[in-house]
N, C-alpha and C positions, 0 to 999 in steps of 0.2 A: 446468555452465555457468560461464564466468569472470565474474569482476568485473565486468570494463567492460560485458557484453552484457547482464549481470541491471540493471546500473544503468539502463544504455539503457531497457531494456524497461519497471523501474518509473517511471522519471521520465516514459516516453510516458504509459502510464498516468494521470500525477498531470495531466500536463498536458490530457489530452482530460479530464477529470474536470473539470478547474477551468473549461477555455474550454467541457463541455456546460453548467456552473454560469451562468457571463456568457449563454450563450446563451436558457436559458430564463428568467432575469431581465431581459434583453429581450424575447423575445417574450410572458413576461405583462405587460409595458408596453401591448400590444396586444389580448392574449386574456383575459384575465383571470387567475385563478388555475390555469390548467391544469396539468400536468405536460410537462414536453415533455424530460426528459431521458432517456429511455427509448431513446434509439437509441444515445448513448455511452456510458450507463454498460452498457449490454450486452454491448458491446464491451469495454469496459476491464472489468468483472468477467470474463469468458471468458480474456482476457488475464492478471489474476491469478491464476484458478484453474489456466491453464496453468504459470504460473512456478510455484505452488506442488508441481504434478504433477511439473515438473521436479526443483525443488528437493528431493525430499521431504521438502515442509513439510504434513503431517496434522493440524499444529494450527490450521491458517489466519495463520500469525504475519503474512504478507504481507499480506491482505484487513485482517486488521485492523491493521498498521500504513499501508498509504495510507488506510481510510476511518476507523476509530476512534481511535487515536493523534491525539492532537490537534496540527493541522498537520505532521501527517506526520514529528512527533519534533521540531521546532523550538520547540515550545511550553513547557514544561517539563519537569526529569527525572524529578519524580516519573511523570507523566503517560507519559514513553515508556520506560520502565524495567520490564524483565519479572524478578519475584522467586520464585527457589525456595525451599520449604520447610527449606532446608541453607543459607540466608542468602545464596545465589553470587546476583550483579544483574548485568542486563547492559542498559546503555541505549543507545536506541537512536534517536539524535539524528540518521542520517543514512540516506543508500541501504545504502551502504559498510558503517557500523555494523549495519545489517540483515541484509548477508550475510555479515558476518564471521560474524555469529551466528549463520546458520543453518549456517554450515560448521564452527563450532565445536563447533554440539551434534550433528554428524555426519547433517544434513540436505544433500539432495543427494550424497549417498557412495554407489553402487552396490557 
């Protein structure tokens, strides 16, 4: 997969995540404490697990940089920065950043 189409796809991803986030903070303005995000983030997990099948990323680096990486790399480097035991760091501040890296560590290479 190239650059531009993985970018595409994650940033879809962050965006239906963020606007299912506004959506069900409005409608517990009305419902109360319910859940109602279950029909995007459905979506956009199936979405990441597909990029990751793609990419052969087996660690999950994807899933967990749109939902556990705090704000998605923009937060801090300690926070989006993956360390191996031979001291090599690789932060990952951006989409771009993320698939360098996964093209680096020979993810996505058939």
């Amino acid at each position: 997969m190239n650059k531009e189409l993985f970018t595409q796809a994650v940033n879809f991803i962050i965006e239906l995540d963020r606007k299912e986030h506004k959506l069900t903070q409005a409608l517990q303005e009305y419902g109360g404490e319910t859940d109602f995000m279950s029909f995007g983030t459905d979506h956009a997990a199936r979405i990441a697990k597909w990029l990751e099948e793609v990419m052969g990323d087996d660690e999950g680096t994807i899933s967990w940089w749109i939902w556990d990486c705090p704000d998605c790399g923009r937060a801090d480097d300690d926070a989006c920065t993956i360390s191996y035991p031979d001291g090599e760091e690789y932060c990952l501040k951006t989409v771009e950043d993320l698939y360098n890296y996964l093209i680096e560590c020979s993810y996505g290479k058939d």
